[in-house]
CHARMM internal coordinates of N, CA and C (Angstrom, degrees):
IC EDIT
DIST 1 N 1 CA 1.4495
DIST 1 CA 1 C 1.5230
ANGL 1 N 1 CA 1 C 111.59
DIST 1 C 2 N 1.3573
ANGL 1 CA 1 C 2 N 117.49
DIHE 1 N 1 CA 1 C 2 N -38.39
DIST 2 N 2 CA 1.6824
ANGL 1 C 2 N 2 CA 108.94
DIHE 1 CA 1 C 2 N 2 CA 175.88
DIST 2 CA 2 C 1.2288
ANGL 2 N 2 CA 2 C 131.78
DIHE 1 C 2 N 2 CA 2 C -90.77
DIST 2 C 3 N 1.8063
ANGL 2 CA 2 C 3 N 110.20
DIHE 2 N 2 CA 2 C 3 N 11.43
DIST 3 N 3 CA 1.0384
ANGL 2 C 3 N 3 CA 122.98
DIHE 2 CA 2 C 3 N 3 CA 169.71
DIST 3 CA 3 C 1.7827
ANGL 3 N 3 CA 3 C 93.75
DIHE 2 C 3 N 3 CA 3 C -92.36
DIST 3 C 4 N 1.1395
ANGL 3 CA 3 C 4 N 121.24
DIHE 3 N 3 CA 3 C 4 N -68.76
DIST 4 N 4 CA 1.5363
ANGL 3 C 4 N 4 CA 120.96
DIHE 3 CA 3 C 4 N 4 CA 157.63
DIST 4 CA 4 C 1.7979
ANGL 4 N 4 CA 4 C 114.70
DIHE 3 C 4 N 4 CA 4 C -1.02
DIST 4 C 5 N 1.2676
ANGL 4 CA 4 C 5 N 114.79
DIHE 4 N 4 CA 4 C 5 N -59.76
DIST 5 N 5 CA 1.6725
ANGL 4 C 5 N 5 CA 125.64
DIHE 4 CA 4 C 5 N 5 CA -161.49
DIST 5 CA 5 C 1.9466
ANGL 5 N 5 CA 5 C 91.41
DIHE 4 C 5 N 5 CA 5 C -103.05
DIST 5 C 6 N 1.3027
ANGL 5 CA 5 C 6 N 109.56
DIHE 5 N 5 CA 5 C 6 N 3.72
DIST 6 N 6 CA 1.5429
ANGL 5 C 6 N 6 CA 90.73
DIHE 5 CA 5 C 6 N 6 CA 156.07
DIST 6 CA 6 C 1.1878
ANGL 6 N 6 CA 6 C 124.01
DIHE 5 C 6 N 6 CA 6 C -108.58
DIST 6 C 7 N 1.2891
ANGL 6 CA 6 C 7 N 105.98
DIHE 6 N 6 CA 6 C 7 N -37.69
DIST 7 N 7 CA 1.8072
ANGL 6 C 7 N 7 CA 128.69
DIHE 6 CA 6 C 7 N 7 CA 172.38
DIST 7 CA 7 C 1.8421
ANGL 7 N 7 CA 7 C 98.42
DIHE 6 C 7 N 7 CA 7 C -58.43
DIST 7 C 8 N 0.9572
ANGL 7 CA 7 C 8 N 117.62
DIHE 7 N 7 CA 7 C 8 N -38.65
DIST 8 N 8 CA 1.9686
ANGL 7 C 8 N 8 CA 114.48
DIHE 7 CA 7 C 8 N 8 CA 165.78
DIST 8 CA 8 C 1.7267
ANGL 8 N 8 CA 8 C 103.58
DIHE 7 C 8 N 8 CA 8 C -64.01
DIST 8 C 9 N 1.2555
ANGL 8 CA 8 C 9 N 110.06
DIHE 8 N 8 CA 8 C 9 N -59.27
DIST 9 N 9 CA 1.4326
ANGL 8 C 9 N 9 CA 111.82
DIHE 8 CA 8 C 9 N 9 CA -165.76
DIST 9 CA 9 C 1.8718
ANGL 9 N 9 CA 9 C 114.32
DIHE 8 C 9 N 9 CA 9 C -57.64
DIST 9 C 10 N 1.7135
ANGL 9 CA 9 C 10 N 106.05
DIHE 9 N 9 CA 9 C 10 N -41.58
DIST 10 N 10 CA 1.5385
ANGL 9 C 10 N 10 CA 105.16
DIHE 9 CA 9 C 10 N 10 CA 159.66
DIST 10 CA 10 C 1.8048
ANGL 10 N 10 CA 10 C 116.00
DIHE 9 C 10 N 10 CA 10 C -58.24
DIST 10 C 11 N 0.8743
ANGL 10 CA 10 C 11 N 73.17
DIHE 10 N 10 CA 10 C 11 N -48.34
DIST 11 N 11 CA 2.1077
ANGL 10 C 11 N 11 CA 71.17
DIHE 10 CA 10 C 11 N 11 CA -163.39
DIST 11 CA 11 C 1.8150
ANGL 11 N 11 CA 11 C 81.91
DIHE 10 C 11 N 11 CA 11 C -63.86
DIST 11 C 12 N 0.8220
ANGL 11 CA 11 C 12 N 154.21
DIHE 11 N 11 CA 11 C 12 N -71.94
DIST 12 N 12 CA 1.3927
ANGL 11 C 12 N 12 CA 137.11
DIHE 11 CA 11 C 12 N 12 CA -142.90
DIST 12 CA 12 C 1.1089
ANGL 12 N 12 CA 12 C 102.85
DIHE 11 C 12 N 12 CA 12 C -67.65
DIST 12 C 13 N 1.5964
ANGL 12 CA 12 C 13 N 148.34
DIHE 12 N 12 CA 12 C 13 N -71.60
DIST 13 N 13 CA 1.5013
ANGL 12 C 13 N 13 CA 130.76
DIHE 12 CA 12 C 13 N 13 CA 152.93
DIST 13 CA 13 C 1.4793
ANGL 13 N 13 CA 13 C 124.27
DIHE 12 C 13 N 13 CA 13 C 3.08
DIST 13 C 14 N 1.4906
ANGL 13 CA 13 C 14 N 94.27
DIHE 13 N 13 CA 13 C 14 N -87.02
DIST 14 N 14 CA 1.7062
ANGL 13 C 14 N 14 CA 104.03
DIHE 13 CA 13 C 14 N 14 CA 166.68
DIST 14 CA 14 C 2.0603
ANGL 14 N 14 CA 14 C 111.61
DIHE 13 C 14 N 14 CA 14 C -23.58
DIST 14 C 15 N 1.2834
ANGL 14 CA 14 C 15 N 98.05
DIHE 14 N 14 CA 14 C 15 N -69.98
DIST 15 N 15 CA 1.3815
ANGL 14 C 15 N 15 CA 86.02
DIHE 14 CA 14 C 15 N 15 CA 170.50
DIST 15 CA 15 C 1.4713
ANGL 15 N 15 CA 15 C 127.00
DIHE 14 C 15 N 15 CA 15 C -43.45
DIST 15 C 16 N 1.5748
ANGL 15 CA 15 C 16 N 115.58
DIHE 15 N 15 CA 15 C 16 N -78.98
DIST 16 N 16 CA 1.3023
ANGL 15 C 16 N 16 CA 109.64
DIHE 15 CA 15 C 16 N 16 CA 167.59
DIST 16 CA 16 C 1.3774
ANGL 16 N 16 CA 16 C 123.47
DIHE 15 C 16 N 16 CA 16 C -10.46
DIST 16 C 17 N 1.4534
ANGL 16 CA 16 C 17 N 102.83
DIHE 16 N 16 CA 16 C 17 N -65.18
DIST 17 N 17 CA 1.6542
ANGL 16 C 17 N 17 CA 105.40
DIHE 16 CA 16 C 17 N 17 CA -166.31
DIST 17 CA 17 C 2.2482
ANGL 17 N 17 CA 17 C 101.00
DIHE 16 C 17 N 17 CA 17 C -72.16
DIST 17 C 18 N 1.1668
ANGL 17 CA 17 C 18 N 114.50
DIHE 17 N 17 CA 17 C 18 N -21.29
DIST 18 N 18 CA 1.3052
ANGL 17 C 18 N 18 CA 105.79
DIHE 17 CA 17 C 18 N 18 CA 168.00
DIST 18 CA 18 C 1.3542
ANGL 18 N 18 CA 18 C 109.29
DIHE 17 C 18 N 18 CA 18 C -54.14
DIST 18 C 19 N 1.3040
ANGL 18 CA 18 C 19 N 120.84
DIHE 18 N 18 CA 18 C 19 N -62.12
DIST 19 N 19 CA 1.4648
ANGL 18 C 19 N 19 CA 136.39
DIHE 18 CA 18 C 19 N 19 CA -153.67
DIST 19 CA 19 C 1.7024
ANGL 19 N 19 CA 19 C 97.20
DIHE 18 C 19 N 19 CA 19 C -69.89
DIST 19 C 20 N 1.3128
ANGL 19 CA 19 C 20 N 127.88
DIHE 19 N 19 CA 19 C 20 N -29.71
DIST 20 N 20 CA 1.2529
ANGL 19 C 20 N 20 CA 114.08
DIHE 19 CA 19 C 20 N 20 CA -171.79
DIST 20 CA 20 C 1.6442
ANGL 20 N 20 CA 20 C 113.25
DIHE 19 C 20 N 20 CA 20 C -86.08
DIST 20 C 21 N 1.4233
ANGL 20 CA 20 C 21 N 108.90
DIHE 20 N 20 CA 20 C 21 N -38.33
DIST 21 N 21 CA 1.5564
ANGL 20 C 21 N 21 CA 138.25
DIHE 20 CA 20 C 21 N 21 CA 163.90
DIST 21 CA 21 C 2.2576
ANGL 21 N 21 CA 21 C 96.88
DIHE 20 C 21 N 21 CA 21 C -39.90
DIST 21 C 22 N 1.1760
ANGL 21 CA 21 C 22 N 101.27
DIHE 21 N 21 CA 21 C 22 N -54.97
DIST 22 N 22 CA 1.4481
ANGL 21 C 22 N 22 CA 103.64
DIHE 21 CA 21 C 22 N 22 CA -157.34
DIST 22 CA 22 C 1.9127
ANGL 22 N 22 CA 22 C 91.25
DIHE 21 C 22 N 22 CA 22 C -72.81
DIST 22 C 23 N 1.4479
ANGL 22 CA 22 C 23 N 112.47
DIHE 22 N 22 CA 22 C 23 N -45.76
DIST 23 N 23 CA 1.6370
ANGL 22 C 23 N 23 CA 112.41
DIHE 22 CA 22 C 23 N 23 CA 178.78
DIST 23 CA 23 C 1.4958
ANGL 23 N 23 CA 23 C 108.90
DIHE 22 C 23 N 23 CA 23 C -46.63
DIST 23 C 24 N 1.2148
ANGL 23 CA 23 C 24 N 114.97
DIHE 23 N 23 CA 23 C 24 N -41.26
DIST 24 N 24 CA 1.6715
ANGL 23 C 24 N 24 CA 126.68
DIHE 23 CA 23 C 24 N 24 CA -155.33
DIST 24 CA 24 C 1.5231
ANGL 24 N 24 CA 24 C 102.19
DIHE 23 C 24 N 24 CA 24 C -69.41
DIST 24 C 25 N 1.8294
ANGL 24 CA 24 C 25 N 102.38
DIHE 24 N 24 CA 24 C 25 N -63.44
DIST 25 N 25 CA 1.4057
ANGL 24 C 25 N 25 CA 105.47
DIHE 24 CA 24 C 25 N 25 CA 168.68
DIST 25 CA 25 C 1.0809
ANGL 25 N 25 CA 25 C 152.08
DIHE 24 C 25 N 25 CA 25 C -132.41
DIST 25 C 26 N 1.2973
ANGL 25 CA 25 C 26 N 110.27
DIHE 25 N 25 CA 25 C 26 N 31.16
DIST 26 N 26 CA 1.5376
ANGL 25 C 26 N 26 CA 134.88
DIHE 25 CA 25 C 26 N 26 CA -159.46
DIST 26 CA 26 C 1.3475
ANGL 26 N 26 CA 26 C 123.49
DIHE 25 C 26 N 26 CA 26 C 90.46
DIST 26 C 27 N 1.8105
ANGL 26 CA 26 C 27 N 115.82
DIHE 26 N 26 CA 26 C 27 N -174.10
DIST 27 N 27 CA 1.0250
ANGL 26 C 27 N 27 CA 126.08
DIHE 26 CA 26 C 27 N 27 CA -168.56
DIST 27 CA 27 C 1.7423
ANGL 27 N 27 CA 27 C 107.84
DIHE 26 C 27 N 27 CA 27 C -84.54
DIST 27 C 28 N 1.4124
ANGL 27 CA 27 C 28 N 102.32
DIHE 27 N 27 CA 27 C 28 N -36.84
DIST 28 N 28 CA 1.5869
ANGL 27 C 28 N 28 CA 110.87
DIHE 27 CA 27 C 28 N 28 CA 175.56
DIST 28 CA 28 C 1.3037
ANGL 28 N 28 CA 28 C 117.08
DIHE 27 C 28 N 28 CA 28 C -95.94
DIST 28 C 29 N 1.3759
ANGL 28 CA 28 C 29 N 139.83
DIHE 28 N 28 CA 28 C 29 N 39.19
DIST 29 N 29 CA 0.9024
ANGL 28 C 29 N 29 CA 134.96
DIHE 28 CA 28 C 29 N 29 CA 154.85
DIST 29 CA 29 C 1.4614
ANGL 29 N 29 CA 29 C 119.61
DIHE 28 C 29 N 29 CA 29 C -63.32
DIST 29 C 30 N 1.1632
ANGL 29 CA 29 C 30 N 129.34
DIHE 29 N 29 CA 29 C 30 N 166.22
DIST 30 N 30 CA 1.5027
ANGL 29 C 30 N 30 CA 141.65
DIHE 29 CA 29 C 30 N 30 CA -163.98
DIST 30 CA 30 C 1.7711
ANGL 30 N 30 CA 30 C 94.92
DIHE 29 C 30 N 30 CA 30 C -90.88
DIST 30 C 31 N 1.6131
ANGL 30 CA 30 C 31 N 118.01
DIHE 30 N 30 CA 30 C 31 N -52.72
DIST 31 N 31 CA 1.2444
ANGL 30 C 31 N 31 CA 116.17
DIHE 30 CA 30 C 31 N 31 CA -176.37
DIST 31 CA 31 C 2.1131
ANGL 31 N 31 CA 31 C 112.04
DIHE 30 C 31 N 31 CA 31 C -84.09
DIST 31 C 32 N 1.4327
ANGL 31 CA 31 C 32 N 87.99
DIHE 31 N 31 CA 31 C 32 N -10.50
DIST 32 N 32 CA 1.8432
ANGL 31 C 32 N 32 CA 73.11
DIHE 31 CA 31 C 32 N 32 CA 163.83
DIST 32 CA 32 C 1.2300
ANGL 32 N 32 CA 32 C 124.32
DIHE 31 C 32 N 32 CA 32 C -92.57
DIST 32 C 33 N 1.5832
ANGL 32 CA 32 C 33 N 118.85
DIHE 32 N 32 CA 32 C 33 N -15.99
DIST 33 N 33 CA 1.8809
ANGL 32 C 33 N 33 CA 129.15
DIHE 32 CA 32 C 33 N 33 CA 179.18
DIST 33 CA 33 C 1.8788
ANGL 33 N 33 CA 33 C 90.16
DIHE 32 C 33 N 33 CA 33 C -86.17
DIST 33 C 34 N 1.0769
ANGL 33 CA 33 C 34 N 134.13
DIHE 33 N 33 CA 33 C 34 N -8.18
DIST 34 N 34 CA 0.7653
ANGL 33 C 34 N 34 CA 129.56
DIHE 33 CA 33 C 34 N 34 CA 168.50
DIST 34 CA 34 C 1.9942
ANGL 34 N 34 CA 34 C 132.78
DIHE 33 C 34 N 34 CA 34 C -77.14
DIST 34 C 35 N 1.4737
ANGL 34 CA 34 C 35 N 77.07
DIHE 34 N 34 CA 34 C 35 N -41.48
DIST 35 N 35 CA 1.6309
ANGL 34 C 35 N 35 CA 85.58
DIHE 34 CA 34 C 35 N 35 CA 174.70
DIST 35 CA 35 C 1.8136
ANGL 35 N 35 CA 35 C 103.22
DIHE 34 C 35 N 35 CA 35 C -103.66
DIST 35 C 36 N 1.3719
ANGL 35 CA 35 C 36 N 101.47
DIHE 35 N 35 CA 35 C 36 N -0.99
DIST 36 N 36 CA 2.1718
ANGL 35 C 36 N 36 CA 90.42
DIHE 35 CA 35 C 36 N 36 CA 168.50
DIST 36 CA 36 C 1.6245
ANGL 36 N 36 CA 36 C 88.05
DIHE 35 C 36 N 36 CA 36 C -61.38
DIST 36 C 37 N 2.0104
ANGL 36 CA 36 C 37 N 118.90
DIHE 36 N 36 CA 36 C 37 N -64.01
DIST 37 N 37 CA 0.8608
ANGL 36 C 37 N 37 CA 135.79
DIHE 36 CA 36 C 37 N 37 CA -166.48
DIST 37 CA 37 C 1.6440
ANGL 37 N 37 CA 37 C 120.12
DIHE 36 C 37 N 37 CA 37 C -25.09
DIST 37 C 38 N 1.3410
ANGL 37 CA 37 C 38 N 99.93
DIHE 37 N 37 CA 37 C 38 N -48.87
DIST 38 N 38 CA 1.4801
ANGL 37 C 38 N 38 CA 121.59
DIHE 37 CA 37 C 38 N 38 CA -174.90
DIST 38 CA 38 C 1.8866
ANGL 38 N 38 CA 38 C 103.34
DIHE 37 C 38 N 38 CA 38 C -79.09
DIST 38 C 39 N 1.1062
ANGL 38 CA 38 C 39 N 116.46
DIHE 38 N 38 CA 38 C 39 N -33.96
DIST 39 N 39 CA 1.7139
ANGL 38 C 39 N 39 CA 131.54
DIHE 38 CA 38 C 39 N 39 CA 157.57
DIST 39 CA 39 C 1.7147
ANGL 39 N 39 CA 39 C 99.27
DIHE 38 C 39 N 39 CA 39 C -40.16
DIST 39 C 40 N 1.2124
ANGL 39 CA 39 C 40 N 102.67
DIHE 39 N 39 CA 39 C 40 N -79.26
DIST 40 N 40 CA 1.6225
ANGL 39 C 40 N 40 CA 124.35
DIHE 39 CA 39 C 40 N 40 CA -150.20
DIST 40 CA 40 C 1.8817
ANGL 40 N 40 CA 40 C 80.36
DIHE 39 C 40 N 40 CA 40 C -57.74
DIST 40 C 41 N 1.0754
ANGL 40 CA 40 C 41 N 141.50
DIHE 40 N 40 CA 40 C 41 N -41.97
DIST 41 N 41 CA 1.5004
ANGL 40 C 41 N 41 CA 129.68
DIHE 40 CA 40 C 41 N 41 CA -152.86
DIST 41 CA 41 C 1.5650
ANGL 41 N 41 CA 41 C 86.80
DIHE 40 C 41 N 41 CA 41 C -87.61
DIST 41 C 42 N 1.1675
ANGL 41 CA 41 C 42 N 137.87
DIHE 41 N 41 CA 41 C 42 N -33.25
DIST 42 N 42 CA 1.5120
ANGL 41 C 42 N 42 CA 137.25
DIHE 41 CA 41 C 42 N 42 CA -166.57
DIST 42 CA 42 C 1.9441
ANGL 42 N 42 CA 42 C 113.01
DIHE 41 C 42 N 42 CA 42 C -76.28
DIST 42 C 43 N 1.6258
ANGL 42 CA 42 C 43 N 85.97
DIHE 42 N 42 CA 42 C 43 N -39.79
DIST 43 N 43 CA 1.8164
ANGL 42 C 43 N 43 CA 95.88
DIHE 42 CA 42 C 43 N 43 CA 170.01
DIST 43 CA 43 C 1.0200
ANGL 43 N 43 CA 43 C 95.61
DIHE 42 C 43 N 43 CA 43 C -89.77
DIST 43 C 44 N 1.7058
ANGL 43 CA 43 C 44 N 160.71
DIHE 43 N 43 CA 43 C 44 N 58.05
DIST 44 N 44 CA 1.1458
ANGL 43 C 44 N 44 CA 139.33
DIHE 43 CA 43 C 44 N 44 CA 131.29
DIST 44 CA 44 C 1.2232
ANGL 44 N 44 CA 44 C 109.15
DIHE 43 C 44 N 44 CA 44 C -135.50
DIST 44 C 45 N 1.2596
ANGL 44 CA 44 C 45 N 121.02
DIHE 44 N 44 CA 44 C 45 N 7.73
DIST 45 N 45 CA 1.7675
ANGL 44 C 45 N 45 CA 139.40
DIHE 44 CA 44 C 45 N 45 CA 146.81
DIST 45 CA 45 C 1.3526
ANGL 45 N 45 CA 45 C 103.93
DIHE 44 C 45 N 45 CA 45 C -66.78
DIST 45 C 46 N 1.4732
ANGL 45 CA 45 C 46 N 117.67
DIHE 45 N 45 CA 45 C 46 N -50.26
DIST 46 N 46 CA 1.4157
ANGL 45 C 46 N 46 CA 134.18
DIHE 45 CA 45 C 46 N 46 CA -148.26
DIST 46 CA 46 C 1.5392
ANGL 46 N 46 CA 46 C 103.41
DIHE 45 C 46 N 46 CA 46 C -66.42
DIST 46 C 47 N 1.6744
ANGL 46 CA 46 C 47 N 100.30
DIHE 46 N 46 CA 46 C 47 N -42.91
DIST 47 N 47 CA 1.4680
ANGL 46 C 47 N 47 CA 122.40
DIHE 46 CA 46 C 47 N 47 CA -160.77
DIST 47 CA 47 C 1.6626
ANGL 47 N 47 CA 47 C 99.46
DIHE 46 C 47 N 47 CA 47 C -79.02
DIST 47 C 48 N 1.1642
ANGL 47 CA 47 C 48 N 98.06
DIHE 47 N 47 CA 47 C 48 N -53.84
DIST 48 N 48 CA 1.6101
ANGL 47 C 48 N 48 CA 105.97
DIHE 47 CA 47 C 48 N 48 CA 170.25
DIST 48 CA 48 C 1.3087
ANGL 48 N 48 CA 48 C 140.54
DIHE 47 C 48 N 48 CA 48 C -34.60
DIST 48 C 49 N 1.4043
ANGL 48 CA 48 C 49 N 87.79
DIHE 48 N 48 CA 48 C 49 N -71.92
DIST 49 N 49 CA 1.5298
ANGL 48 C 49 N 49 CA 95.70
DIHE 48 CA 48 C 49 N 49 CA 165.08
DIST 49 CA 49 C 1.6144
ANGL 49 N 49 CA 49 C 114.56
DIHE 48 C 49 N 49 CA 49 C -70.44
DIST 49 C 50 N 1.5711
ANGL 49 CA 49 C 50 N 139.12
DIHE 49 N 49 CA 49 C 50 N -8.45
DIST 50 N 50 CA 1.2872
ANGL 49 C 50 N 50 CA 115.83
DIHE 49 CA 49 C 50 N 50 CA 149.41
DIST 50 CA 50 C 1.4495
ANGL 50 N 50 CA 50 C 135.12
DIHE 49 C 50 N 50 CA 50 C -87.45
DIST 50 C 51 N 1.7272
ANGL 50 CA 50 C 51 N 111.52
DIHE 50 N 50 CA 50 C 51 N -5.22
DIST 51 N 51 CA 0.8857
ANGL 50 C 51 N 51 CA 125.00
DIHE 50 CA 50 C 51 N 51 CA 169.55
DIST 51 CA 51 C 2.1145
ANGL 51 N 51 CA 51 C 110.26
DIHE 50 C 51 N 51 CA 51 C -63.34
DIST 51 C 52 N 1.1914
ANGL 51 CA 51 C 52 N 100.35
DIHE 51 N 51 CA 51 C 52 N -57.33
DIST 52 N 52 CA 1.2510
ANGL 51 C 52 N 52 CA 108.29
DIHE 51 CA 51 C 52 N 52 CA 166.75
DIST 52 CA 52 C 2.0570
ANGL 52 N 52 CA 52 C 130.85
DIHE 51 C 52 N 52 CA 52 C -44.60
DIST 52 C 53 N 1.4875
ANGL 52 CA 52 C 53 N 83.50
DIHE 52 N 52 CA 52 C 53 N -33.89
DIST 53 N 53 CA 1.6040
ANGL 52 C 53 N 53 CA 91.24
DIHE 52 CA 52 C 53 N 53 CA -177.67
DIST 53 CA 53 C 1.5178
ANGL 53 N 53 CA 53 C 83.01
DIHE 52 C 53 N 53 CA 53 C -73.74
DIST 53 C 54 N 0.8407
ANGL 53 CA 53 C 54 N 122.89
DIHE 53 N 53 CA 53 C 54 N -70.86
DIST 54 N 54 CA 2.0463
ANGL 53 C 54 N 54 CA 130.34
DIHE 53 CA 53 C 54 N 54 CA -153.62
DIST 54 CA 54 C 1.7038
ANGL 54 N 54 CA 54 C 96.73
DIHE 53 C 54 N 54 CA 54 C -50.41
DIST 54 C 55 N 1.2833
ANGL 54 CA 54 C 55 N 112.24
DIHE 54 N 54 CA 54 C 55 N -37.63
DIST 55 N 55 CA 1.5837
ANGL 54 C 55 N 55 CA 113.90
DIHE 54 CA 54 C 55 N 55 CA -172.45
DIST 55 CA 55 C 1.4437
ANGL 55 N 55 CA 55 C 100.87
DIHE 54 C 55 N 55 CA 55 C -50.22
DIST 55 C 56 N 1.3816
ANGL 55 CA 55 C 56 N 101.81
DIHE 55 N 55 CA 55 C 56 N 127.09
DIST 56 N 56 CA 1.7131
ANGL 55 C 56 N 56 CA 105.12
DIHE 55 CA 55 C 56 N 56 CA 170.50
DIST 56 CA 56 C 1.6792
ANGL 56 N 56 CA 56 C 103.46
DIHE 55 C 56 N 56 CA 56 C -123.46
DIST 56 C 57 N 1.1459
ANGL 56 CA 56 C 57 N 104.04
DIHE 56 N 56 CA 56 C 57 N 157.07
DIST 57 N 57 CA 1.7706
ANGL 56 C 57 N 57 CA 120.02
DIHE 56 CA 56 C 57 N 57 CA -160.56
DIST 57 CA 57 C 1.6698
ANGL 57 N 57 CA 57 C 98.33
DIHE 56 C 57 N 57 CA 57 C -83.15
DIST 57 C 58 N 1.3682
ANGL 57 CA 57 C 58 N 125.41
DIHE 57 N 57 CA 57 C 58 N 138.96
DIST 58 N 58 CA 1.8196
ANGL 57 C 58 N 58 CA 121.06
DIHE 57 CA 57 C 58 N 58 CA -152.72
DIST 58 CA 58 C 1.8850
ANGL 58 N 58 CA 58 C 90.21
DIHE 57 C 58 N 58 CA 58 C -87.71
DIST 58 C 59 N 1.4085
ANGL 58 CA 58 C 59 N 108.25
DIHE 58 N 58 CA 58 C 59 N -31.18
DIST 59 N 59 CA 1.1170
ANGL 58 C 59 N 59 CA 127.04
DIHE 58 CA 58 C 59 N 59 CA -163.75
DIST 59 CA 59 C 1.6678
ANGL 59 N 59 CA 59 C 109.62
DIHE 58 C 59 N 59 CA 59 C -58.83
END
COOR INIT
IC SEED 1 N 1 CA 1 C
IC BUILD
């Protein structure tokens, strides 16, 4: 569970700081494809590791 409420607490930051990054200087900035980038690696931890919890063994 507190890996759960940290992996939320990064990605929601991360957002924030996307959304303020993208106000400041657009959509093509160098430092906003940078932090989607840093997004996209946080939602596919995110996804992962719940994919893994839900995974149940066939056996």
């Amino acid at each position: 569970m507190v890996r759960d409420d940290i992996l939320r607490q990064r990605l929601e930051k991360a957002r924030q700081k996307l959304y303020a990054l993208q106000a400041k200087h657009g959509f093509s900035h160098a430092s906003v494809l940078r932090q989607s980038m840093i997004m996209d690696k946080l939602i596919n931890q995110y996804n992962h590791h719940f994919y893994m919890k839900e995974k149940k063994p066939t056996a």
